[in-house]
C-alpha positions as CSV (number, residue, x, y, z in Angstrom):
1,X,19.8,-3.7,-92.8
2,X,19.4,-7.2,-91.5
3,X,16.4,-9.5,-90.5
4,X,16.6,-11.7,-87.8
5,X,13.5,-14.0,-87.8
6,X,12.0,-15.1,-84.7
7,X,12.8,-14.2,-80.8
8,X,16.2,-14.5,-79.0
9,X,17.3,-17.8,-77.7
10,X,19.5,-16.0,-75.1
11,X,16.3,-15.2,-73.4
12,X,16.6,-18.9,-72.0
13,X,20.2,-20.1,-72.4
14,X,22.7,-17.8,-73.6
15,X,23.6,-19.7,-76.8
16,X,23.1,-22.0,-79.0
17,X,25.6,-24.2,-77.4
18,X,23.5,-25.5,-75.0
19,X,20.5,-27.1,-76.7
20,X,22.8,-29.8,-78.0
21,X,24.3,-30.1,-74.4
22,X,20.4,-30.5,-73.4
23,X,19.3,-33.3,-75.7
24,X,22.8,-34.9,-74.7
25,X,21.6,-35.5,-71.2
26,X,18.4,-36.2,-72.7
27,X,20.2,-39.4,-74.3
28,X,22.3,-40.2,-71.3
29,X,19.7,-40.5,-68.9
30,X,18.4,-43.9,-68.3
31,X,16.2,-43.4,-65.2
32,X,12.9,-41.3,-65.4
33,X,15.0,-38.3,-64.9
34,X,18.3,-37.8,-63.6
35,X,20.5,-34.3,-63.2
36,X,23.4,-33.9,-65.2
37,X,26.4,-31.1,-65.5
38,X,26.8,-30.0,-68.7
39,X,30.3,-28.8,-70.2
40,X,30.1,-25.6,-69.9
41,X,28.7,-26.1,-66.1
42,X,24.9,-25.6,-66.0
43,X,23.4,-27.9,-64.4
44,X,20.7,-30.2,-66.8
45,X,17.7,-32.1,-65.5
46,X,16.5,-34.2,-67.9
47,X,13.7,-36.5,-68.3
48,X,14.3,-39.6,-70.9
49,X,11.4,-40.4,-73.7
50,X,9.5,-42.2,-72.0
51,X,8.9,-44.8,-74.8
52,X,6.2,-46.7,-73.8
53,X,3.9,-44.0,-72.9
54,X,5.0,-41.6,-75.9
55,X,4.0,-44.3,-77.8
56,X,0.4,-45.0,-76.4
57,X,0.3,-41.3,-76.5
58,X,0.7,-41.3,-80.2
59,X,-1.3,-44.0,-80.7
60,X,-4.4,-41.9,-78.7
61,X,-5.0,-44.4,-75.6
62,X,-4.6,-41.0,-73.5
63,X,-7.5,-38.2,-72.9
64,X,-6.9,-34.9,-71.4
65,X,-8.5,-34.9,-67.9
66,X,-9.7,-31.8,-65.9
67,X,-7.4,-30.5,-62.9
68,X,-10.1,-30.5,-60.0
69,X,-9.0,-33.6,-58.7
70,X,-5.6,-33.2,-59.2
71,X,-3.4,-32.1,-56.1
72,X,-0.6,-33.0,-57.4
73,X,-0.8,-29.8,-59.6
74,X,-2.0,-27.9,-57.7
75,X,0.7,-25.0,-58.1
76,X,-1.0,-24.4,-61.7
77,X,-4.5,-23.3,-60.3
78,X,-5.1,-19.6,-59.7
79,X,-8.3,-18.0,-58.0
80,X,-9.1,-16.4,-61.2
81,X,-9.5,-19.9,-63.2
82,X,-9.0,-22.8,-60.6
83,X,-9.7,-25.7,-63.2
84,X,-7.7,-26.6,-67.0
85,X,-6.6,-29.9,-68.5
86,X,-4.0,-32.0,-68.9
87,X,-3.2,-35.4,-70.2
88,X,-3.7,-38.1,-68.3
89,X,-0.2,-39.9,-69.1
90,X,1.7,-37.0,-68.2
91,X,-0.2,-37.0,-64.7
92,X,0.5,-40.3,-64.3
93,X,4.3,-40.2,-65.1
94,X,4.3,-36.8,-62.8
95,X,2.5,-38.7,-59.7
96,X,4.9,-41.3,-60.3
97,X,8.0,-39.7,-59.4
98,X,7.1,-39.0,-56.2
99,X,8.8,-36.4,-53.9
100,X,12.0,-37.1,-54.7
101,X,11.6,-34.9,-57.7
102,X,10.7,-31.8,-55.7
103,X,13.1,-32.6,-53.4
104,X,15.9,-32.1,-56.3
105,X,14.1,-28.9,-58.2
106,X,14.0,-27.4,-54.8
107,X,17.9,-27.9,-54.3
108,X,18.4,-26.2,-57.3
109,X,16.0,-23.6,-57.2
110,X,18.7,-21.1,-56.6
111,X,21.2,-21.7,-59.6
112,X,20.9,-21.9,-62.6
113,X,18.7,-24.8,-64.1
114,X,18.0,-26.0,-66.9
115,X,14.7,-28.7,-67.6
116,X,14.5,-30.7,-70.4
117,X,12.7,-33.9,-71.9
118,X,11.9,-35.8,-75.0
119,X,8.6,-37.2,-75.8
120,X,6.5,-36.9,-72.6
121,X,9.4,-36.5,-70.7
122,X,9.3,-32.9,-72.4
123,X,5.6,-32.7,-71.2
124,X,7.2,-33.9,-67.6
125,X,10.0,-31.0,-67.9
126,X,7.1,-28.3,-68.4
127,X,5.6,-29.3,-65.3
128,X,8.6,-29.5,-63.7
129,X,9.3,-25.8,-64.5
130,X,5.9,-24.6,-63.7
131,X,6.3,-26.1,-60.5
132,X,9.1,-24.0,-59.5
133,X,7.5,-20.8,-60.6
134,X,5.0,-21.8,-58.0
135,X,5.2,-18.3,-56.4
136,X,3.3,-16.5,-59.8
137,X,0.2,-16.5,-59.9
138,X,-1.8,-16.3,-63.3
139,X,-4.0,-13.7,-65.4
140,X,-7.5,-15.1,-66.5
141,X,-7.2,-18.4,-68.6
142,X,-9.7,-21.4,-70.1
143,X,-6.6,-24.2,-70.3
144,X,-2.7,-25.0,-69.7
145,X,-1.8,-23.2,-72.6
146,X,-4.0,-19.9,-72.1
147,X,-2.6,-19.7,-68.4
148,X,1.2,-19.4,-69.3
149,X,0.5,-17.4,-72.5
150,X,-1.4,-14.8,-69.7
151,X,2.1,-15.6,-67.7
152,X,5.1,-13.2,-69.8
153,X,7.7,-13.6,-67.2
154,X,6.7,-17.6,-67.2
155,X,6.3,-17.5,-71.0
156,X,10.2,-17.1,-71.5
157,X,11.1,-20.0,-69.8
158,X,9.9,-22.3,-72.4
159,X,12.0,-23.5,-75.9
160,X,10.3,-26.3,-77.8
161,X,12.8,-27.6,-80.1
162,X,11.3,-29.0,-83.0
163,X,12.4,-31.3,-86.0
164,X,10.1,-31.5,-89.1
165,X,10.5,-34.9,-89.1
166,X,9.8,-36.3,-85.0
167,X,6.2,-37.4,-85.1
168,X,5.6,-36.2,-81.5
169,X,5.3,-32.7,-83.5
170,X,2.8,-34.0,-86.2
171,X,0.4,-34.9,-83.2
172,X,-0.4,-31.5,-82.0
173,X,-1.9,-29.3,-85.2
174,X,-4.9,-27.1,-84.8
175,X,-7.3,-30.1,-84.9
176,X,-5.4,-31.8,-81.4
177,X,-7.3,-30.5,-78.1
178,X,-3.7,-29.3,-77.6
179,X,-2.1,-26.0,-78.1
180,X,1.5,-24.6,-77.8
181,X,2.9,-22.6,-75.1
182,X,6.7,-20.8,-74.8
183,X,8.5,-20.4,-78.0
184,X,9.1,-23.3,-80.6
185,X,12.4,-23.1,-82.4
186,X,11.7,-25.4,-86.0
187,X,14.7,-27.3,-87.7
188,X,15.0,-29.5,-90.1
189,X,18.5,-32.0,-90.6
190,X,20.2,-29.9,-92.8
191,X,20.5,-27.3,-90.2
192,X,17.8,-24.9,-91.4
193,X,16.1,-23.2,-88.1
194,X,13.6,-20.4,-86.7
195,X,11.6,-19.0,-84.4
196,X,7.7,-18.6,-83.4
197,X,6.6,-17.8,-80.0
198,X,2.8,-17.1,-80.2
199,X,0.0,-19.3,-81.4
200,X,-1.3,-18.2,-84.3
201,X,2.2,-18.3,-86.2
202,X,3.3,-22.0,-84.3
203,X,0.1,-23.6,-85.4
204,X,0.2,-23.5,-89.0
205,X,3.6,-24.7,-88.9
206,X,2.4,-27.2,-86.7
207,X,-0.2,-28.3,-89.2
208,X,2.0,-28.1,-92.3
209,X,4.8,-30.4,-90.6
210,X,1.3,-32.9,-89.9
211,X,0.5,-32.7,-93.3
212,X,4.2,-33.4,-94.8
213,X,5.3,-36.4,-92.9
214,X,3.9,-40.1,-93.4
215,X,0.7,-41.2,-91.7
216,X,1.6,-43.5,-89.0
217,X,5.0,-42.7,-88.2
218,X,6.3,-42.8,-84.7
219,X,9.5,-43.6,-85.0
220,X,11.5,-41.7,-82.4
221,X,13.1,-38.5,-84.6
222,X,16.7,-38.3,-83.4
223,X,18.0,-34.7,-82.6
224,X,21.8,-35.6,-82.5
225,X,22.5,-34.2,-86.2
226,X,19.3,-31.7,-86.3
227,X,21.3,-30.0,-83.2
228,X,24.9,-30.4,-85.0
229,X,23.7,-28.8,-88.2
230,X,22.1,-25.6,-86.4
231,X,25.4,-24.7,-85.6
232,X,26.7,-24.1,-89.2
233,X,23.7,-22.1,-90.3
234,X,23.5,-18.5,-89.4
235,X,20.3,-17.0,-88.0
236,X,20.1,-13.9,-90.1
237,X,19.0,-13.1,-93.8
238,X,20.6,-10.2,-95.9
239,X,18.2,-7.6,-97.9
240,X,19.5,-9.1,-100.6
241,X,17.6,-12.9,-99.7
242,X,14.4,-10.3,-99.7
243,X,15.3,-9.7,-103.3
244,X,12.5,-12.7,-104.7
245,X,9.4,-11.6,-102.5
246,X,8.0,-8.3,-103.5
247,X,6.8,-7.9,-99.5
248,X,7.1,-5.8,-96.8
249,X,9.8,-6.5,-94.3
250,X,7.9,-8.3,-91.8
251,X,6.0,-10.0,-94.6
252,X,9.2,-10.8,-95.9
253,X,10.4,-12.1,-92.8
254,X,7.9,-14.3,-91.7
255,X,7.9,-16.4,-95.7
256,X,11.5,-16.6,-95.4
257,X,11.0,-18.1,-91.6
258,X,8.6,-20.3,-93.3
259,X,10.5,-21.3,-96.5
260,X,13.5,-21.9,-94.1
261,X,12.1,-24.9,-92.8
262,X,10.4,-26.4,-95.8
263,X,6.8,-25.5,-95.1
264,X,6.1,-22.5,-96.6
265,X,4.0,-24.4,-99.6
266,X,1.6,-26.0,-96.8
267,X,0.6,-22.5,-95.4
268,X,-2.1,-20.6,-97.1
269,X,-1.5,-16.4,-97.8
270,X,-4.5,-16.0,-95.5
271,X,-1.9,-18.1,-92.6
272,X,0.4,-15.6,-93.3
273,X,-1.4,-12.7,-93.0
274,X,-2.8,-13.9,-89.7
275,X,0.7,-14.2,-88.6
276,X,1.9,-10.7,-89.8
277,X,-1.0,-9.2,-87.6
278,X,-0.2,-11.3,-84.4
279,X,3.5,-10.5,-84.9
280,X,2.7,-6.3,-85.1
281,X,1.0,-6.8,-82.2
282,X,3.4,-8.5,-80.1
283,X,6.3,-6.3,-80.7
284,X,3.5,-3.7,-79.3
285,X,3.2,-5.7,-76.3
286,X,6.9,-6.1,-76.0
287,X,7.9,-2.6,-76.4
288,X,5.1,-1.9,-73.5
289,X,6.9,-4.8,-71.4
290,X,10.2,-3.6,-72.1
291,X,9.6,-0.3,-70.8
292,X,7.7,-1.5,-67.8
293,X,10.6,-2.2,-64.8
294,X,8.7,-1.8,-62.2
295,X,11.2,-0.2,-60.4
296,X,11.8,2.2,-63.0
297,X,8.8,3.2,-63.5
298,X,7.9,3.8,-59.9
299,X,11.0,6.0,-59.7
300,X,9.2,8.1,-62.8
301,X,6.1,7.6,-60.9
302,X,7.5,10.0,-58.1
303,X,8.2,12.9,-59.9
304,X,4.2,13.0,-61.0
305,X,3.4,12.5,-56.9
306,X,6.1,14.9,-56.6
307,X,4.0,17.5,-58.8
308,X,0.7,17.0,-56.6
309,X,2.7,17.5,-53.2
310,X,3.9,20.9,-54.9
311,X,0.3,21.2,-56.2
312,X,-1.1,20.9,-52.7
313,X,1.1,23.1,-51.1
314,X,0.5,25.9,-52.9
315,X,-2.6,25.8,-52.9
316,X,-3.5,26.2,-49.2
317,X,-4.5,30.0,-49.1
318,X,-7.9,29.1,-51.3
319,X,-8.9,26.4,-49.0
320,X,-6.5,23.5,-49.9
321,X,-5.7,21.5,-53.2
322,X,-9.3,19.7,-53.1
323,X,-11.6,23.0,-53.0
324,X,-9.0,24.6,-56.1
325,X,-9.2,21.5,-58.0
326,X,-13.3,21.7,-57.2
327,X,-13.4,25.2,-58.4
328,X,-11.4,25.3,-61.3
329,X,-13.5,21.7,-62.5
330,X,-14.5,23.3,-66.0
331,X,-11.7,25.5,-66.3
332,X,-9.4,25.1,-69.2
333,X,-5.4,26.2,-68.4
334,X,-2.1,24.9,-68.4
335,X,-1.9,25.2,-65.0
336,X,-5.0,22.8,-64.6
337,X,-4.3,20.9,-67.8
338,X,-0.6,19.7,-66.1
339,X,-1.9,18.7,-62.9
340,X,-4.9,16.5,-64.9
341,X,-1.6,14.7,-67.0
342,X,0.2,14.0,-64.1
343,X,-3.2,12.9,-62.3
344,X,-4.1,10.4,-65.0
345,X,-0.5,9.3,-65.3
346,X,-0.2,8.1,-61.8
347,X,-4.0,6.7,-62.6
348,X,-2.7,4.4,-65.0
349,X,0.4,3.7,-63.1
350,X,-1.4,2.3,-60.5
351,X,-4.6,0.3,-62.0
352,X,-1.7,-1.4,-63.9
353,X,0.0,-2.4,-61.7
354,X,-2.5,-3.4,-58.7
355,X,-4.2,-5.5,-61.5
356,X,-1.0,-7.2,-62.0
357,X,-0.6,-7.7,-58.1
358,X,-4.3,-8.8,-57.8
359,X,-3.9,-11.6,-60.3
360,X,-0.3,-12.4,-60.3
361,X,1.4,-12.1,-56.9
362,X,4.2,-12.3,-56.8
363,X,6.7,-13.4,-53.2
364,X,8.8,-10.4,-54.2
365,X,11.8,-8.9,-52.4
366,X,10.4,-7.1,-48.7
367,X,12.0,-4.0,-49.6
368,X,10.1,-3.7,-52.8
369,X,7.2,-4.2,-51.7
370,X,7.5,-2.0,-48.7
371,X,8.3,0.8,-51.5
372,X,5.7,0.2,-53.6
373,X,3.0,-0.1,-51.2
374,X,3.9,2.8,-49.3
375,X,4.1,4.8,-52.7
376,X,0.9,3.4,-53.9
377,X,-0.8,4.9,-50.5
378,X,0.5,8.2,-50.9
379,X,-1.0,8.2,-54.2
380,X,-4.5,7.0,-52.9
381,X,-4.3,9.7,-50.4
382,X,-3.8,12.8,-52.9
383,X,-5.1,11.6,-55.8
384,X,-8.0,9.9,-54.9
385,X,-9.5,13.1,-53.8
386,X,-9.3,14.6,-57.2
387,X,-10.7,12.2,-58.2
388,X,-13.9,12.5,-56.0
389,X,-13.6,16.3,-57.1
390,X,-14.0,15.2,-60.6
391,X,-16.9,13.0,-59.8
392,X,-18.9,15.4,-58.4
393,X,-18.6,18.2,-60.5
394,X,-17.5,17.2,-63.4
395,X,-19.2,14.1,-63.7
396,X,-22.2,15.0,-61.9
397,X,-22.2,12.0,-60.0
398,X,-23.7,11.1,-56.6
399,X,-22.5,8.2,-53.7
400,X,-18.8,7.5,-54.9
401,X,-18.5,5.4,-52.2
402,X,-20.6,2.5,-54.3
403,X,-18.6,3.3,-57.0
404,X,-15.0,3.6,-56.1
405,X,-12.6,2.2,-58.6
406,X,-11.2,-0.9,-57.6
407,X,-7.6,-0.1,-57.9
408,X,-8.1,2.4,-55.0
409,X,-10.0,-0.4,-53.2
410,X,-7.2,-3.0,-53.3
411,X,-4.9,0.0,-52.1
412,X,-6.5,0.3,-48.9
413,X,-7.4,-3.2,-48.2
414,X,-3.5,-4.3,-48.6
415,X,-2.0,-1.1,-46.8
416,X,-4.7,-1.9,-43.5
417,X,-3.3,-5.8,-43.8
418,X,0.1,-4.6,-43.9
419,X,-0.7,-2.7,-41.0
420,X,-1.9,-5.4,-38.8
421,X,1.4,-7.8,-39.9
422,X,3.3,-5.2,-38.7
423,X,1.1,-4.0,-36.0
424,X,1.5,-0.5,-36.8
425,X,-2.0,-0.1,-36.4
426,X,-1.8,0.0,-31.9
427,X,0.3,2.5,-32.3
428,X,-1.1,5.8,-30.7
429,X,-1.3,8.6,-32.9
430,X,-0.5,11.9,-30.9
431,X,-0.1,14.5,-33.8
432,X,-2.0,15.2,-36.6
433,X,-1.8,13.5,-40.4
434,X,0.3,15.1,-43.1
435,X,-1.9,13.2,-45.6
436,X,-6.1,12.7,-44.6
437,X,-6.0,8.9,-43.9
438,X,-9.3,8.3,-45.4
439,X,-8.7,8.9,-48.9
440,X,-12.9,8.7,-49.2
441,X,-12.8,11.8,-46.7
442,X,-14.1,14.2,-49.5
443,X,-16.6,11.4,-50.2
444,X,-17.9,11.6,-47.1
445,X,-18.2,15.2,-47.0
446,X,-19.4,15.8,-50.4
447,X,-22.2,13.3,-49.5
448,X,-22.8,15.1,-46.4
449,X,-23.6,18.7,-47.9
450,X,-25.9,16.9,-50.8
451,X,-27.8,15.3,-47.3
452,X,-27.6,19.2,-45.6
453,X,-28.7,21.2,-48.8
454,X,-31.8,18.6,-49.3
455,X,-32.7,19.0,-45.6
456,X,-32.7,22.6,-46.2
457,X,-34.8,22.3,-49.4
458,X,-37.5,19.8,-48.1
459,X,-35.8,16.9,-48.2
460,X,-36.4,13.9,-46.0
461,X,-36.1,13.4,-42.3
462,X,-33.6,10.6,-43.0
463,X,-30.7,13.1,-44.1
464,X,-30.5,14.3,-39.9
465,X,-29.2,11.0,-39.3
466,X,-27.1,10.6,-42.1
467,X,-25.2,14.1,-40.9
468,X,-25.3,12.9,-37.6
469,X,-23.1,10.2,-38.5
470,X,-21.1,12.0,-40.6
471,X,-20.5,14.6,-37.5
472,X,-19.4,11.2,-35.2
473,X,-17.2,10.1,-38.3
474,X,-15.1,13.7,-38.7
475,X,-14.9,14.0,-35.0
476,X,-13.2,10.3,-34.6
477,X,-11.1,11.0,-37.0
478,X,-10.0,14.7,-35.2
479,X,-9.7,12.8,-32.0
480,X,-7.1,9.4,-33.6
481,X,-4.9,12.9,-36.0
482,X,-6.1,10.9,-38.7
483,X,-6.9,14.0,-41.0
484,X,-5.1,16.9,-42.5
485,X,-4.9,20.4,-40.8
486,X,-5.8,21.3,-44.4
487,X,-9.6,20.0,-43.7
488,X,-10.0,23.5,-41.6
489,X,-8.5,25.8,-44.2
490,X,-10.5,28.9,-44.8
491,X,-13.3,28.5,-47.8
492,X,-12.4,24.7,-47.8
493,X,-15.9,22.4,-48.3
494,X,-15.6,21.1,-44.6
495,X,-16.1,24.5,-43.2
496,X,-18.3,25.8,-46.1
497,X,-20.5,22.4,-44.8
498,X,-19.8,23.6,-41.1
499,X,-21.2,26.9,-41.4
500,X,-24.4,25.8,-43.3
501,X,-25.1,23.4,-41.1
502,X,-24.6,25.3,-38.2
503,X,-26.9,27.7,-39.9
504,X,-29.6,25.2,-39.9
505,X,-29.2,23.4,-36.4
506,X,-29.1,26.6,-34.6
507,X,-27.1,28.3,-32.1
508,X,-28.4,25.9,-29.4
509,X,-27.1,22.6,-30.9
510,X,-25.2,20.7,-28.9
511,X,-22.8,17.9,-30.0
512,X,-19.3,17.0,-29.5
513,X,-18.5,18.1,-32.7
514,X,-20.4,21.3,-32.7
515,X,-18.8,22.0,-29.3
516,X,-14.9,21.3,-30.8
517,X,-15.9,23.5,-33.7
518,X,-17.7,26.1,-31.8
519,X,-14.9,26.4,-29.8
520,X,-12.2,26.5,-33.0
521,X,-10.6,23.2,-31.3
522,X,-9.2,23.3,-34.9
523,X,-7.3,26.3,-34.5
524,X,-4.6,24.1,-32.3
525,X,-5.1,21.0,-34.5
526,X,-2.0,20.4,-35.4
């Protein structure tokens, strides 16, 4: 068995080979930035030191300063959290290079590209990249470092390469207003490296490598032979290099990461622990993320929608899928336990992933989004109503409507703007749904009987109105085919309303409704 300490670098370049490639442009530029081709052909755009700056930077003569003001980053801001910080130097440096910058990132935006910079030209290279994932949006976040953490797909394409020795590193330690984002590969000169990608494990190292180097030293820490030396030291650990700590494996792990790079005397057992915790938890995360191609899984998604189509169908001679589901709401069987599995499957599908579409859009390939749109409404138009079922009677709920989940919400709002880009929505329907439109349909109608039964019983004078509406609502709906033929099904809850409600108007009632049903209309609906 073998250990392998931190995260894989081929998440960013492919090897090792090309971080020395990297800081070689680094050294070769002389402008602000220039683009370079690198040996093995990737193209490098680097940003030099920026000595003067780095230096005042050091030396504290820059704050950080809120974004509100700042259209130039404005690609950063999300509705969620429109405002964060930044320094001020690296604003300035980022103003200063004009258009012509995004002029050359957006020539390249198509190839592979890598961004890199020493100093505040690193700082420059992170905004650099964030700028050209302009097109993701970002989950809830407080600050710069909070809002790419909340990014995973934007997370990855940041390596910090870190010497123990550059004082650039010493400056950010858990008392600095600043905090890490991406992953931060530590090295020291005689080659020694590894790997940390979340905060709670980089900070302490960060702090550590403060509290080990000299007071006052900003002498510019030259990568050259840290770079060289990686090369001749191997990534992995044997059991056998285990042998001295009498720890569990990830325990283990993490102290040797530590001792690798000289800091593990600086970095309490309490640090560690911490560490341990946060690192269980994110190979959680990742095995959830790792499972989670969204294509893939709305291919698996299919064969649970799949199950409900088959579920409706065969359930037409007791009044449709709704009224069985409705019936059977305290009954216990496998044939009702499967189709709840598959229900809350496809529930948590789909509040996943309209959550991550609600907060991060993303400008995602037509096709896809055609596909997962249209497969998101067929699932609000089957199993929404189940889930009304189960809010009435198993719940014991009233007025859904006020209460609809969101997910189903943001469904129904994006399908009906999809509609109008496409201008599906003038076409004229002439034959009737395969799916009820309205996925609140049974909402509606539940509603409805609660208004007819509290007539009946006493109720107030209010209700009439409130079924006279719903009458003008089911007939519209007849009259575009935007409901199911499945709506008229013997014993189903729209004809057990009709018949009790015809009950109580009377044989002399006359409405359009009344007349089309009167006159079993339905019976052709089709």
């Amino acid at each position: 068995m073998r250990f392998r300490g931190g995260v894989e670098l081929s998440k960013f370049v492919g090897s090792l080979d090309i971080i020395p490639e990297a800081y070689r442009a680094i050294s070769e530029t002389n402008l602000s930035y220039e683009l370079h081709t690198s040996p093995s052909g990737i193209n490098v755009l680097a940003f030099n030191y920026c000595t003067d700056y780095t230096t005042r930077f050091l030396e504290g003569e820059f704050a950080l300063v809120p974004s509100k003001n700042l259209q130039i980053l404005h690609f950063i801001s999300t509705k969620v959290n429109p405002s964060f910080s930044v320094n001020e130097a690296a604003v300035e440096l980022f103003q200063n290079l004009g258009d012509d910058l995004k002029e050359l990132e957006n020539k390249h935006i198509y190839t592979p590209l890598i961004i890199t910079g020493s100093g505040l030209g690193g700082y420059l290279a992170i905004l650099s990249t964030l700028r050209l994932h302009h097109a993701i949006d970002v989950e809830e976040s407080n600050d710069l470092q909070s809002a790419i953490e909340e990014r995973p797909h934007w997370k990855f394409s940041f390596l910090n390469v870190v010497s123990k020795k550059d004082p650039v590193a010493s400056f950010f330690s858990s008392n600095s207003p600043y905090k890490p984002l991406g992953t931060f590969l530590f090295c020291t000169e005689s080659g020694c490296h590894t790997t940390f990608e979340d905060e709670y494990s980089i900070m302490p190292v960060l702090d550590a490598i403060k509290s080990s180097n000299a007071a006052g030293n900003n002498q510019i820490c030259d990568y050259k032979n840290v770079l060289s030396s990686i090369r001749k030291k191997a990534l992995y650990r044997g059991v056998s290099a285990l042998g001295e700590f009498n720890l569990n494996l990830l325990r283990a792990g993490i102290t040797l990461q530590l001792k690798e790079v000289g800091v593990l005397d600086h970095i309490s057992n309490d640090q560690i622990e911490k560490m341990e915790k946060k690192q269980i938890d994110m190979i959680k995360s990742k095995n959830e993320a790792n499972s989670y191609d969204h294509i893939k899984k709305l291919n698996e998604m299919k064969i649970s929608l799949t199950y409900m189509e088959w579920y409706m169908k065969t359930r037409k001679r007791n009044g449709g899928y709704y009224d069985v589901y409705k019936a059977e709401a305290r009954v216990e069987n496998a044939s009702k336990q499967e189709i709840v599995t598959h229900q809350r499957r496809l529930n948590q599908y789909w509040k996943k992933i309209v959550r991550e579409k609600d907060l991060m859009p993303l400008k995602e390939d037509e096709k896809f989004r055609v596909r997962w749109l249209y497969a998101g409404t067929n699932y609000r138009r089957i199993v929404e109503p189940l889930d009304i079922a189960r809010y009435y009677y198993i719940e014991n709920k009233v007025n859904y409507i006020e209460n609809r989940p969101n997910h189903y919400k943001l469904l129904e709002k994006w399908s009906n703007e999809d509609k109008q880009d496409s201008n599906l929505n003038k076409e004229k329907r002439n034959k009737a749904a395969s799916l009820t439109e309205d996925s609140c349909f049974r909402a509606h109608m539940e509603e409805a009987l609660i208004s007819l039964r509290g007539l009946v019983n006493g109720g107030p004078v209010s209700n009439e109105k409130e079924l006279e509406q719903f009458e003008a609502y089911v007939m519209c709906a007849i009259n575009n085919y935007s409901v199911s033929p499945d709506i008229f099904l013997k014993g189903s809850s729209l004809m057990t309303w009709w018949n009790e409600y015809k009950a109580y108007k009377g044989t002399t009632y006359a409405s359009e409704f009344a007349q089309y049903m009167n006159n079993k209309g339905y019976k052709s609906y089709q």
